[in-house]
N, C-alpha and C positions, 0 to 999 in steps of 0.2 A: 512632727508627730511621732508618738513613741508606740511603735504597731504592737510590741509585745504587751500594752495594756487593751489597745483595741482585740487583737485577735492572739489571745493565748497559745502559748506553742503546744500545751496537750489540744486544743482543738483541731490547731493544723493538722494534728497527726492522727487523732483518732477518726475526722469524718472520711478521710481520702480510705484510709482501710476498711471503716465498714463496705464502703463501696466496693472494695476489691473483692470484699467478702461475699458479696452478690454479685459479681460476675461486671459491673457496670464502668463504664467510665467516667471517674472520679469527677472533671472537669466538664463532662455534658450528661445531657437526658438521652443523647442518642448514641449506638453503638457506634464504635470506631470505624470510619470507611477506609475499604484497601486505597493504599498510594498507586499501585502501580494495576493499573487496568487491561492493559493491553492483551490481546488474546497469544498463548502459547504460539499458535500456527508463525503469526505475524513476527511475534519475537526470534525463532528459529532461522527464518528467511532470511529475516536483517543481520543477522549474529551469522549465519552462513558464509556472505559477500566476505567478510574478513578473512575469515577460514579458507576459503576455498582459494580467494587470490595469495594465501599463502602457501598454499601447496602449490597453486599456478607457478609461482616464482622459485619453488624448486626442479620446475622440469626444465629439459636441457633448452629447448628452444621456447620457454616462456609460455608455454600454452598456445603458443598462433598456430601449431598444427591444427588444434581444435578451433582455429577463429573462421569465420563466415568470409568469405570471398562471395558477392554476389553475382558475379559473373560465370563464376562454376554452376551455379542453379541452374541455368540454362545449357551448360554445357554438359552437364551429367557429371561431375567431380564429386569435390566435397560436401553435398548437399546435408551430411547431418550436422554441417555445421550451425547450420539453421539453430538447431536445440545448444550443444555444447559452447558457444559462443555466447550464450547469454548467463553463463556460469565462470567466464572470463570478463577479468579487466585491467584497463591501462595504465590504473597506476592508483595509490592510497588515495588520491585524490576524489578518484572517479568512483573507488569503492563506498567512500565514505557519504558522495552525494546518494548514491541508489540507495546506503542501505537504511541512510536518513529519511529515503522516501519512501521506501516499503514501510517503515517501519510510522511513517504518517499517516498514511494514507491505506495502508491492508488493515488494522481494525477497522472500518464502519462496514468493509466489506466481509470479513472473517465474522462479524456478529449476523450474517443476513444466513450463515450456513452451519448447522448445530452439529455436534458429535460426529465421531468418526467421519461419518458419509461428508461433512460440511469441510473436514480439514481434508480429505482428497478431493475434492469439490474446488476449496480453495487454489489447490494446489496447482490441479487442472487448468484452472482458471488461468492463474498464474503464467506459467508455461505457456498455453494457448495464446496469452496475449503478448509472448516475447515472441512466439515463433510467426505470428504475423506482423508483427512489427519489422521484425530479418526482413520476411516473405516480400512486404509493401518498399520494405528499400530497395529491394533486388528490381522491382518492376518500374519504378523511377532512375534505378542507374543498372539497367542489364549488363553493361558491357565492364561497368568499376573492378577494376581487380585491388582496390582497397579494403582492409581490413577491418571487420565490422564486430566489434568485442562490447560486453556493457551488458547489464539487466535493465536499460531505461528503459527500452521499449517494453517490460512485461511491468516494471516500475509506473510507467505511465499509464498503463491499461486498469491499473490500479487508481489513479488519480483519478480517469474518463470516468470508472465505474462509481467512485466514492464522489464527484461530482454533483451526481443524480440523487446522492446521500442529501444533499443540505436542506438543514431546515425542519427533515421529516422526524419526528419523536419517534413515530411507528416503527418498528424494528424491520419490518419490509417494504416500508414506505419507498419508492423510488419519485425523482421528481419526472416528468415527460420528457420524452427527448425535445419536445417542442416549446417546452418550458421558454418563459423569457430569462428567468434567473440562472437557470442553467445554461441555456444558449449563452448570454453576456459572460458568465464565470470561464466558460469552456473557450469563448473566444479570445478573454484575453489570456489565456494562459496558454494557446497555440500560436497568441501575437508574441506574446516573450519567448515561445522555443523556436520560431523562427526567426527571430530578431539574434537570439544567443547563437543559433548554428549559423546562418547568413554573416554576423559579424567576427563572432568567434572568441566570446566574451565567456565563457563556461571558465570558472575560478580553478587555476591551478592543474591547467592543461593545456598550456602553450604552447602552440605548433601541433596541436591535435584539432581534426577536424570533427565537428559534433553531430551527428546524424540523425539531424531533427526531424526528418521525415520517418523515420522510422519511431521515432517520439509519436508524431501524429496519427500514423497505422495504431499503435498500440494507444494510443487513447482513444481514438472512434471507437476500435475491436471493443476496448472495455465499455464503452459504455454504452454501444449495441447488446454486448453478451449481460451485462450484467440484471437485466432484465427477465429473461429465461432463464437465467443460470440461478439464479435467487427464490426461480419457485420450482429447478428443479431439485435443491439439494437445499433449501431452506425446510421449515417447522411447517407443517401440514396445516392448512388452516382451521381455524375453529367456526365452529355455526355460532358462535357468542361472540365472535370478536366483533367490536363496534367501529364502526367507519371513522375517519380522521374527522368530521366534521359534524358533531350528533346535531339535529334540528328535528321540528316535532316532525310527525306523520301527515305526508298528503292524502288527502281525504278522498 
């Protein structure tokens, strides 16, 4: 078939320009949707983890002055390591897992908390749920003078929270803790982080030990916290907002 007698090349060129000429996109009736959706907050966090372990790897002793020893917590030592230890990590490897999972799993959570207040909201969030995560290892191994480096634990309180995310369209929709979908989701994925720290299967960190309890602190924490924390620094409700599930009126 010979297309330049079906479709003439002054046609080609004149219909795609009107359209330019009206603002439209040549090829649909609908506007152009953005590619990249992720919330700013969420993009910084993950874009940070590379950053920061790269300044890490210029200091003289590697950043483990600032790493978590949990046996100090109780002794009264370096207890801020609590916070600073989860701004360190062991190696490209391990930066690259966390900053793939912040960056999965902090938008459904980043969309539940609007402006200003919602990105320090976020943040809080964030934090909070790395420093008990630290906090829950240290009380399963009080006496470990192992070094406890990683953003999983504030990483996975991210997961716990985004969780309670599936399923719901509603932008503050959370599912119950008692959920059965939620329950089954959240269990198997506490069965594969105890299965990966127990066997010691965590890709491209051999002869590191993986501190999946402190995974599981910081997944409860989040998806305890994310429930209050969603209506304290989330969108004020509306008196018109309609419930997830419209049915007539009982009478």
């Amino acid at each position: 078939m010979d297309i330049k007698k079906r479709f003439p090349v002054a046609m080609l060129v004149k219909r795609p320009s009107l359209a330019l000429e009206r603002g439209t996109n040549p090829l649909s009736e609908h506007p152009p949707e953005r590619i990249f959706l992720a919330p700013a907050i969420t993009v910084a966090v993950a874009a940070s983890m590379p950053i920061l372990y790269l300044l890490q790897t210029r200091l003289p002793d590697g950043g483990l002055s600032l790493a978590f020893v949990p046996a100090t917590l109780w002794a009264g030592g370096w207890w801020p390591g609590l916070l600073t230890s989860m701004f360190l990590h062991w190696g490209w490897s391990h930066v690259a897992m966390n900053a793939v999972g912040a960056f999965a799993f902090g938008p459904p959570i980043a969309r539940l908390m609007v402006g200003p207040k919602g990105v320090a909201g976020f943040l809080i969030f964030y934090v909070l749920c790395g420093l008990v995560a630290a906090a829950g290892y240290s009380l399963v191994h009080p006496d470990s003078r192992n070094i406890l480096v990683g953003a999983s634990g504030a990483v996975f309180g991210l997961m716990g929270a985004a969780m309670r995310r599936l399923g719901r369209k509603k932008l503050g929709g959370l599912r119950a803790l008692g959920d059965k979908r939620f329950l089954t989701t959240a269990g198997a994925v506490m069965a594969v982080n105890a299965a990966t720290g127990l066997v010691g299967l965590a890709p491209g960190m051999t002869g590191v030990q993986v501190a999946w309890e402190a995974h599981a602190f910081g997944f409860i924490f989040g998806a305890l916290l994310i429930g209050p924390w969603a209506r304290l620094f989330g969108p004020a409700p509306s008196a018109f907002d309609s419930p997830d599930v419209l049915r007539d009126p009982e009478g």
